[in-house]
Each structure stands twice: as structure tokens, then as C-alpha cells.
N, C-alpha and C positions, 0 to 999 in steps of 0.2 A: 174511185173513192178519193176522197182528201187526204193527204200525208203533210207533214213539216219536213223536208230535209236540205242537207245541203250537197254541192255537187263538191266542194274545193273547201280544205281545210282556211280556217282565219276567224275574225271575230263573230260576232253574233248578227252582224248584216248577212252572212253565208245560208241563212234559214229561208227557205222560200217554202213558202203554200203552194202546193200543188196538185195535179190530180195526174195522182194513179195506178195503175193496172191493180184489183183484187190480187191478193196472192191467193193461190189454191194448195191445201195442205196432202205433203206429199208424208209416206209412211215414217211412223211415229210423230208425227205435227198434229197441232189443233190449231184452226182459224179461230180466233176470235176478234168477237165486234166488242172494241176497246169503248171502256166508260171514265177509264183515266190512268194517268200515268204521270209522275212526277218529277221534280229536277233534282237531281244530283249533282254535286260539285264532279261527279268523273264525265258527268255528260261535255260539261267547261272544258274540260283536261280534250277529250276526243276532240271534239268540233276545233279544237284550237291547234289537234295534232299533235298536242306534247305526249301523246300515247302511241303515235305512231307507229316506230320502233317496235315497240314490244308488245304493242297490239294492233295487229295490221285489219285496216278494215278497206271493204271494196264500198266506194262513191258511185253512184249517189247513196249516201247514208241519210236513216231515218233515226233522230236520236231518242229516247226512252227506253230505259231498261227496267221500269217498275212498270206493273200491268196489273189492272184490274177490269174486269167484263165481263163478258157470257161468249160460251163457248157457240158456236154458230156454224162449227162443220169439224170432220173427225178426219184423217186421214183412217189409211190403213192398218192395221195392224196396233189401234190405241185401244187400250183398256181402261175401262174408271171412267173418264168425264162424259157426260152427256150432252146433247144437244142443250141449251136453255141454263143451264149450270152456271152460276155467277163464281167468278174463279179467280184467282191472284198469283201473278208468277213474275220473280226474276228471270228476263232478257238475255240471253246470251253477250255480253259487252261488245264482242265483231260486229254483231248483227243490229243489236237495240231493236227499235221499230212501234218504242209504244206510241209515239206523235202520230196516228193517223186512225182511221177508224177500223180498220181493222189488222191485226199483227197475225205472222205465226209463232207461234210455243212449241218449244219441246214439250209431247207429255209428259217427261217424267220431271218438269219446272213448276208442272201444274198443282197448286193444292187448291181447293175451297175455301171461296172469300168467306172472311168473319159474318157471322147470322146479326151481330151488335150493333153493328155501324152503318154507315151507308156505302154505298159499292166505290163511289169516286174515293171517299177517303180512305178505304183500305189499300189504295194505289201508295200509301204514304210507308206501307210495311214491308217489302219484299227485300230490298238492297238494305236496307238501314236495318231492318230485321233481322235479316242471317249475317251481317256485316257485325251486329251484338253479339248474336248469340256463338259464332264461330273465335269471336277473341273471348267471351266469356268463359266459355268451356272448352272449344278445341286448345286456344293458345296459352289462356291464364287456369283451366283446367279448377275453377272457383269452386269450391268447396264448403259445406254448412260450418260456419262460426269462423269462418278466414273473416282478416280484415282487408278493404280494398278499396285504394281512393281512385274516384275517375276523375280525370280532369278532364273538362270539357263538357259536365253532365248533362248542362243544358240545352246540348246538340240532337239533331238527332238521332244520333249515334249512341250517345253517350246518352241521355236520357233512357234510351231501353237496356243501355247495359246495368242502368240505377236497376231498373224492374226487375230486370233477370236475376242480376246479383241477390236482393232484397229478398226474392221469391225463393233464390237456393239458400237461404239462410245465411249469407253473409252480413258482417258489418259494414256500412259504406258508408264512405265518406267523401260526400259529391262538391267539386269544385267548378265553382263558376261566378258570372256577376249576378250582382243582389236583384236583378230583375229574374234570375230563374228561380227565386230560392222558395217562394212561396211552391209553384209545383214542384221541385225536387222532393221538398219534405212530403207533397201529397201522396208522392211517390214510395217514402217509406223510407228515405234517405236516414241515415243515426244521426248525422251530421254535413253540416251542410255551409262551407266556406268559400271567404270572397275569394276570386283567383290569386293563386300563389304564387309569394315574393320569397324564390325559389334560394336566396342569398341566406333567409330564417332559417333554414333547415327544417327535416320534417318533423322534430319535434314540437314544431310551432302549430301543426295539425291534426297531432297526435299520432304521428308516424315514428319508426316508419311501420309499412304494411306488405303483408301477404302478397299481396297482388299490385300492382299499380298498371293500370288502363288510362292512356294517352287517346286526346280524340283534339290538342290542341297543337296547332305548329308554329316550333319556335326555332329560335336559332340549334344548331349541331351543338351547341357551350352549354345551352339550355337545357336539352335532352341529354346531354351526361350528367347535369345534375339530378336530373329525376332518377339517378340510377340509388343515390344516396336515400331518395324516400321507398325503399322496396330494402325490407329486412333479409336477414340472411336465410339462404334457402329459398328465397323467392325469385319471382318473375317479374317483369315489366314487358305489356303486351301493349299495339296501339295499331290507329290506323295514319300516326301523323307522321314518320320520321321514324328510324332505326336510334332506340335507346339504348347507350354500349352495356354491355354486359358485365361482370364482377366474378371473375372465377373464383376470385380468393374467398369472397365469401357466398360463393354459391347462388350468385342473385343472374336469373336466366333469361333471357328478354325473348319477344317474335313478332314480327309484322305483320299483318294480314294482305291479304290477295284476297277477297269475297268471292265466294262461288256460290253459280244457282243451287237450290237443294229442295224438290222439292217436300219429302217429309219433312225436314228440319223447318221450313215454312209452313208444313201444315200443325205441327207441335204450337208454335209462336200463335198460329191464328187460332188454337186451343186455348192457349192465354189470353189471346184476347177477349173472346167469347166467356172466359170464366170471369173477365173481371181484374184480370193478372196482371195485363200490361194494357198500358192506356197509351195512344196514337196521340201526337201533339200536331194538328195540322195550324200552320199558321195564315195562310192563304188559298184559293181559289182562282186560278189564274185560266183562259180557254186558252185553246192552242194556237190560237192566229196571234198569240200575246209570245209564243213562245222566246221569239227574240229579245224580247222587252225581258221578259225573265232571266233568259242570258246575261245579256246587259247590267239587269240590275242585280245580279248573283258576282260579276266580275267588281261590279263599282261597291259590293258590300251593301246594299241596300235591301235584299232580300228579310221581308224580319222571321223567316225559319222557314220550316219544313212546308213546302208549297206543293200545292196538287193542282195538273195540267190536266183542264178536262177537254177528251175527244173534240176532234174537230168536225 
């Protein structure tokens, strides 16, 4: 089979097409024949080795951590998926493996891709997915009528954490530039501002708030000011940088680590299906482009959430 990987950590010339060996799924694995799999900024962070350390992976590595496909062989001892099954699952991050045509899965990373969409672009939900919904509720713990500003909304990160919020009956108040503001509002956003000139105070955005969800990175000077837009009693949750905390008045902050899950995936692709949360795919890129993708994710030229189809 075709895979993308690289043998030796470095820029994005490290990606070679190549061919080989099927893997065969050994007890609790599912093979699947991969229909797509998308980029992430952590795929950058690995190939580059700034994860090294403290996530060790064995080379030759195959990058993709988002999957979508059909299951195409079971090991032993899995329950639920069946042969033919169009399915979507975060990647173990040691391992990745979505660049090629066929990956193994843990079964229990497995849920059933969205029935609404088409199979490539539901590849665009699994990391960025549970990567919402675990700062939504695990870290900022969002709650019906809290208020909650995300910065960053029009990521896509932060884009679903609009949804999720929205959907738990929050107030939100989604920060970004004026090209995302038409969909944040589609999205159900209260309110909906240019990025913030963090010197105004949150009064200037109608803070401060409940929650505040970080999805942008800025300087360490920058992130202790966002501690002043999170009222007392609150939290500041994100995935960009440690926001310092305020004991005095009670304001609690937490980073995220994303983990596979996959009910908490299968809930998410229940929303999608119902209409709840809407996927912002902004590209179509195949896999022998995957370099180029690299490439143009490090030079900033990416214009969003892009989906890597099988090679």
C-alpha cells in the first residue's frame, strides 16, 4: 500500500510517498481503508520533533491523527464495527498513521462517521472535535446561561467550541477577524468581535465572563491579561498557552492534552447529524500534496481546516 512518512525528524521535505507492508490488525485493532485524514498544527509540532521529549515516537512515522473510512478487517476480540462500516476516529498521537491507505485503530477510538456529510470531510472532526468538547465541559465545565468568550472562534477549534457552547445554552461571545464573523453569527454566536486590544479591558466586550476559552497564541504578558476578562469564580480554559490563575478572586484556569475518546466522538457526530454542529472544511488537498501542506501550514498560508485525502 501507499503511505506518507518520514524516517528523521526536520521540515516538511522529511515526507516521502512510499509503499508499504499492509498492517494486519492484531487483538482489539480495526484495519481500516482510509478515505481521509486531515492536518493539524500537532502533526507540524511532531514531524518537526518539538514533541519529542514528551512524546516519543518510533520512525519511520506515518503522520495523521484524524481518520475517516470503512472498516476493512477486525481483529480479535472487537465488538461493534463491522466489515463495510464508514467510521471516524482519533489516532493515537505516538502512532498517527492516517496518510496512507490503510491504518490501524483502537476499537474503542472508533465511532460512526456522520450519515450528513460526505466520508472525506468528516475526517475534519475527530481531533478538533474532542479537542472542543473536552475544554468545553471537561476543563471550563460550561454550563446553560454562563457567559463565555472564545478567542480564536474562527479556528477550528474554537469554531466548535461556538457550537457546543451555543447548544449548552451559553452566552458567547466569539472573538476574531471580521472575515469569520459572517459564520460565527451562523453559528449562534450573541456576539461577535474584532480580535481583542487586550489594553481596553474586558469591559470593552462586555466582560468580564464565566468562562474564557483561549484558542489564540500570544505572548506570556498577553495571557495574564486574559486572566482579568474571566469574572470571579471563574475559569480560563485553552489550548494555546498556560493563562495564570487568580486565587484571590477565585478565577481557575487548565490546558488541554486532547485524548482519543471514542463515545465522546460518537456524541459530537450525533450533533452533527442533528444539525448541531456544522464542520468548516476550507480545502481538499491528496496526500502526495501532503508536504506542500506542511509547508504551507508553517509559512501561514493554509486558509483553514484542510482535509488530506487517501493516497
Amino acid at each position: 500500500m501507499k503511505a506518507i512518512r518520514f524516517h528523521e525528524f526536520g521540515s516538511s521535505e522529511v515526507l516521502r510517498h512510499e509503499d508499504v507492508e499492509r498492517p494486519v490488525p492484531g487483538a482489539g485493532q480495526v484495519l481500516v481503508r482510509v478515505a481521509a485524514t486531515s492536518f493539524n498544527p500537532v502533526d507540524d509540532h511532531i514531524r518537526a520533533g518539538a514533541l519529542a521529549d514528551m512524546l516519543p515516537i518510533t520512525l519511520p512515522y506515518v503522520p495523521g491523527i484524524d481518520l475517516a473510512g470503512t472498516v476493512a478487517e477486525l481483529g480479535a476480540d472487537v465488538r461493534g464495527p463491522k466489515v463495510g462500516d464508514p467510521v471516524v476516529a482519533m489516532l493515537p498521537l505516538d502512532s498517527g498513521g492516517g496518510a496512507a491507505e490503510y491504518v490501524l485503530a483502537p476499537a474503542e477510538s472508533l465511532a460512526p462517521a456522520p450519515r450528513t456529510i460526505e466520508l472525506v470531510d468528516a475526517a475534519a472532526l475527530p481531533l478538533t472535535g474532542l479537542a472542543a468538547w473536552q475544554t468545553a465541559f471537561e476543563l471550563a465545565e460550561l454550563k446553560p446561561g454562563q457567559s463565555v468568550l472564545v478567542n480564536g472562534a474562527g479556528g477550528a477549534v474554537g469554531g466548535l467550541v461556538v457550537q457546543l457552547a451555543v447548544d449548552a445554552g451559553a452566552h458567547v461571545t466569539a472573538v476574531d477577524t471580521p472575515r469569520h464573523a459572517d459564520r460565527l453569527r451562523g453559528y449562534g454566536a450573541h456576539r461577535v468581535v474584532d480580535p481583542l486590544d487586550l489594553a481596553a479591558g474586558p469591559a470593552a466586550v462586555g466582560g468580564p465572563f464565566d468562562a474564557v476559552i483561549n484558542h489564540v497564541r500570544v505572548s506570556p504578558e498577553e495571557l495574564a491579561q486574559l486572566t482579568n476578562y474571566v469574572a470571579d469564580g471563574g475559569i480560563a480554559a485553552g489550548t494555546a498557552g498556560p493563562i495564570p490563575d487568580d486565587p484571590a478572586r477565585g478565577v481557575r484556569t487548565a490546558s488541554l492534552w486532547v485524548r482519543s475518546d471514542g463515545a465522546q466522538l460518537a456524541e459530537l457526530v450525533a450533533k452533527v447529524d442533528a444539525g448541531k454542529l456544522r464542520l468548516h472544511v476550507a480545502a481538499h488537498r491528496p496526500a502526495t500534496e501532503l508536504a506542500a501542506v506542511h509547508e504551507d501550514a508553517g509559512a501561514g498560508r493554509l486558509p483553514g481546516k484542510t482535509v488530506v485525502l487517501a493516497p
